[in-house]
Backbone as JSON Lines, residues from 0, in Angstrom:
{"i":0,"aa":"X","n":[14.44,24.82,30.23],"ca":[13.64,25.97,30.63],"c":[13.78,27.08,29.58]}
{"i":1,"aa":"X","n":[12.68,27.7,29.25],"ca":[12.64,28.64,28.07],"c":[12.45,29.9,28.58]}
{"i":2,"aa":"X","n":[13.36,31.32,27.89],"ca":[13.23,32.56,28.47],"c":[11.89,33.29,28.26]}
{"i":3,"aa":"X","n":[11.51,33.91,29.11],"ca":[10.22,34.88,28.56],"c":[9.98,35.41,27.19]}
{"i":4,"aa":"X","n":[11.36,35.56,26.54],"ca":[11.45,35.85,25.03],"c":[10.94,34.58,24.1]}
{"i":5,"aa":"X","n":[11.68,33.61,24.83],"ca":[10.95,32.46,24.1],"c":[9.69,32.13,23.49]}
{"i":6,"aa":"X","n":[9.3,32.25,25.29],"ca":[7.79,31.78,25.54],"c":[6.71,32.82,24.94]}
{"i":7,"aa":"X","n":[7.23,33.93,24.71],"ca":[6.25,35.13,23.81],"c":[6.61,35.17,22.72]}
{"i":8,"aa":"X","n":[8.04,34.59,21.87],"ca":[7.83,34.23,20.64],"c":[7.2,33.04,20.06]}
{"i":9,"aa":"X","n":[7.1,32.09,20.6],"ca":[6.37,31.32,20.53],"c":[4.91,31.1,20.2]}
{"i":10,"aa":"X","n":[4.13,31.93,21.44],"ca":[2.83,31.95,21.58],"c":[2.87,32.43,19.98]}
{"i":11,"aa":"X","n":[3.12,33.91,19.97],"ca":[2.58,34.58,18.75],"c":[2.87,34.14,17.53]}
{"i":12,"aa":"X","n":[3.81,33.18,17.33],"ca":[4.1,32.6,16.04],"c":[2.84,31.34,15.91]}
{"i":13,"aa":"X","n":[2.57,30.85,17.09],"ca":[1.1,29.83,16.95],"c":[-0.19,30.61,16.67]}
{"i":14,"aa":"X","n":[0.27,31.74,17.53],"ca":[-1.36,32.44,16.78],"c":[-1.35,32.97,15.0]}
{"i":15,"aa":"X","n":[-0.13,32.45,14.62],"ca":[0.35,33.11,13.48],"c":[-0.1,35.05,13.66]}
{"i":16,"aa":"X","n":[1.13,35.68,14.33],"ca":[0.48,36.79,14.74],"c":[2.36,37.43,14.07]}
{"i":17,"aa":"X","n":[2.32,38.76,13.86],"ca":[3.37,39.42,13.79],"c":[3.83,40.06,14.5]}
{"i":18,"aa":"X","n":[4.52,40.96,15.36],"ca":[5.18,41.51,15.8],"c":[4.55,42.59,16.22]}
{"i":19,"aa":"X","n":[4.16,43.4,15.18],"ca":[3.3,44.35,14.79],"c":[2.25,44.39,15.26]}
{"i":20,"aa":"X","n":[1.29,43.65,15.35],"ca":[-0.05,42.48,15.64],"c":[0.1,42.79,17.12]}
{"i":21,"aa":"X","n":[1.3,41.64,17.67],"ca":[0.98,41.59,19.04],"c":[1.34,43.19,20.02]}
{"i":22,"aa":"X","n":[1.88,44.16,18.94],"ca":[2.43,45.07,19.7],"c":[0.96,46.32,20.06]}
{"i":23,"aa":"X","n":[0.25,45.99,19.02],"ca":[-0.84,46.85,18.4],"c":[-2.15,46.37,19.79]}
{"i":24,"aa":"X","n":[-2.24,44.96,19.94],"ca":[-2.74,44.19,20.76],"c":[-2.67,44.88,22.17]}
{"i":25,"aa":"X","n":[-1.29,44.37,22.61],"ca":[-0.86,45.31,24.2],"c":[-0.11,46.26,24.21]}
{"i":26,"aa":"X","n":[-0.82,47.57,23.38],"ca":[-0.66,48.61,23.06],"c":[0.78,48.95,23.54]}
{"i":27,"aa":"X","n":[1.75,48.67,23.02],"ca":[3.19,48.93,22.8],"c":[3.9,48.79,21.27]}
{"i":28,"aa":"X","n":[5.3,49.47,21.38],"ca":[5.99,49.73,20.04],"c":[6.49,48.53,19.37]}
{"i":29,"aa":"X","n":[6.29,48.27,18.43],"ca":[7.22,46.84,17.74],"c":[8.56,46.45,18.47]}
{"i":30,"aa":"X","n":[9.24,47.52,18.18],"ca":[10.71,47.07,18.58],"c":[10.32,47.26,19.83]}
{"i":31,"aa":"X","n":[9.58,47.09,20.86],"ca":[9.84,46.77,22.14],"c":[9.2,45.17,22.23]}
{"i":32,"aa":"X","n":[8.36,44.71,21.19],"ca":[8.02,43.66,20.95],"c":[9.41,42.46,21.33]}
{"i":33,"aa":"X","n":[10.1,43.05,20.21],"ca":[11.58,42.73,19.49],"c":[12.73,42.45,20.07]}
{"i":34,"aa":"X","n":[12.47,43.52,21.45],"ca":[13.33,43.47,22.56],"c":[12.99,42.75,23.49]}
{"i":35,"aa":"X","n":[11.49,42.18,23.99],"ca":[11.08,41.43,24.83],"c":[11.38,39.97,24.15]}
{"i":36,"aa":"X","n":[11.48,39.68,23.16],"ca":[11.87,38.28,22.42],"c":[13.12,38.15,22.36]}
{"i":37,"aa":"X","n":[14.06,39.17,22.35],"ca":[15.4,38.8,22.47],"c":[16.08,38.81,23.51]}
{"i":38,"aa":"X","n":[15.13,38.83,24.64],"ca":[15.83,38.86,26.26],"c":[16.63,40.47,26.3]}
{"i":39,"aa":"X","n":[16.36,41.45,25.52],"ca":[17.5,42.71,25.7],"c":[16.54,43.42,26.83]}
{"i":40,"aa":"X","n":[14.74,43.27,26.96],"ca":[14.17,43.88,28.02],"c":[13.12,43.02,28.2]}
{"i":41,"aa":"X","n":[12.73,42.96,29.64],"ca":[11.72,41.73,30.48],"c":[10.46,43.04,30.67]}
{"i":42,"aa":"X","n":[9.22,42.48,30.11],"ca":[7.95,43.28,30.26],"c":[7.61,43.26,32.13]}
{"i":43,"aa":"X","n":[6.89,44.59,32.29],"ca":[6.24,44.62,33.51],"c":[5.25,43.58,33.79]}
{"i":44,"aa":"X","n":[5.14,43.7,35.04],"ca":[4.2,42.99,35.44],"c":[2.28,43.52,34.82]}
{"i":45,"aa":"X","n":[2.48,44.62,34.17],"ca":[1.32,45.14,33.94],"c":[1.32,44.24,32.56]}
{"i":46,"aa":"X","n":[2.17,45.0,31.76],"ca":[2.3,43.7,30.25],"c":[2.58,42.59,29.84]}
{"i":47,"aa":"X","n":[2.88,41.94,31.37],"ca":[3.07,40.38,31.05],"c":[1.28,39.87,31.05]}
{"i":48,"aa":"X","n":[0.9,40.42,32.33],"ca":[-0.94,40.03,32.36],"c":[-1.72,40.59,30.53]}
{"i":49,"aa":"X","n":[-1.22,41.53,29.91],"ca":[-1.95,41.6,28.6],"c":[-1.25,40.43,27.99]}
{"i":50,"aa":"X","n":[-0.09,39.82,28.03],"ca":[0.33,39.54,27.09],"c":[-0.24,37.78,27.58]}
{"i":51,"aa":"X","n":[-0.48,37.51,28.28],"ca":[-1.09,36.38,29.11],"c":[-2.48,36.24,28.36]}
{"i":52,"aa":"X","n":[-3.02,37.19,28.38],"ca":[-4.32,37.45,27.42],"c":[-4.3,37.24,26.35]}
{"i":53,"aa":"X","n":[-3.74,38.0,25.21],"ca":[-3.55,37.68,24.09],"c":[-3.11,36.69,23.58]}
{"i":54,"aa":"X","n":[-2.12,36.25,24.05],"ca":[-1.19,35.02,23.51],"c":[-1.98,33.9,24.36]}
{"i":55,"aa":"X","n":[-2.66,34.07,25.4],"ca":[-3.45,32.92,26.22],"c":[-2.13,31.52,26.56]}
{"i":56,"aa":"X","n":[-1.3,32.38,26.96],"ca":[-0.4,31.34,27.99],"c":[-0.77,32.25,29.79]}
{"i":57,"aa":"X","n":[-0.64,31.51,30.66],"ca":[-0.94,31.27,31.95],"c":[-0.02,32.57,32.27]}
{"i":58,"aa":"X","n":[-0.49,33.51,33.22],"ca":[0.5,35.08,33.48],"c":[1.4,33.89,33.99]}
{"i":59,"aa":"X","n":[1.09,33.37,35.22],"ca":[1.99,32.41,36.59],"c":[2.97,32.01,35.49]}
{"i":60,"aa":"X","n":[3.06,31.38,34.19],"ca":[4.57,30.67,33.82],"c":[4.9,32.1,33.18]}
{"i":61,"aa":"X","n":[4.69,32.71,33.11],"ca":[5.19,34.25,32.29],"c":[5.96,35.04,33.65]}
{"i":62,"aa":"X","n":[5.24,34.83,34.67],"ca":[5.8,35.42,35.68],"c":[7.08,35.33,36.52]}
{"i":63,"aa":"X","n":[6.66,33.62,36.57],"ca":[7.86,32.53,36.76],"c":[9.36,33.25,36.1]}
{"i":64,"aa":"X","n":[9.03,32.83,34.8],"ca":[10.25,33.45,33.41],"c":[10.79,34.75,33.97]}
{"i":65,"aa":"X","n":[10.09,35.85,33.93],"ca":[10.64,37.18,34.39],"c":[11.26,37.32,35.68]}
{"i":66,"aa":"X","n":[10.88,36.26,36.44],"ca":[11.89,36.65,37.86],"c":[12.81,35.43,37.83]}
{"i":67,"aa":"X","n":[12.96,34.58,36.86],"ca":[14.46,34.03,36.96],"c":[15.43,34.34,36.1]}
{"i":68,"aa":"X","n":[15.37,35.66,35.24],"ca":[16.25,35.94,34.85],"c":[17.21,36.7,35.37]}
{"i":69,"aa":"X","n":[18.68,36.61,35.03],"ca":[19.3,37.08,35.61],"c":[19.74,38.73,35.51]}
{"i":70,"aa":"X","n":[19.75,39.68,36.14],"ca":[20.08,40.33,36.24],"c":[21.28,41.06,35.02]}
């Protein structure tokens, strides 16, 4: 099973996209990009649905990810 950081570094490395790119996309700061890929912070439920968009993975397994992490 892969963390939400995973699964959004992932996408954007297939879209060949940067950091920068995807932050510019769902209008947020790089390093919060940075921090959602390294598991240090889990996006809202408002920016997981952009980021579902952009990266075009399914919100439902994005959603999944963010509520089994642990605390």
């Amino acid at each position: 099973m892969h963390s939400i950081g995973e699964i959004i570094k992932t996408g954007r490395e297939m879209l060949n996209m940067t950091q920068e790119e995807l932050a510019q996309k769902i209008r947020v700061g790089t390093q919060t990009i940075a921090k959602y890929e390294s598991g240090e912070q889990i996006p809202s439920n408002q920016t997981i649905l952009k980021l579902s968009t952009v990266l075009d993975i399914p919100a439902s397994e994005l959603l999944q990810q963010s509520t089994s992490v642990n605390p």
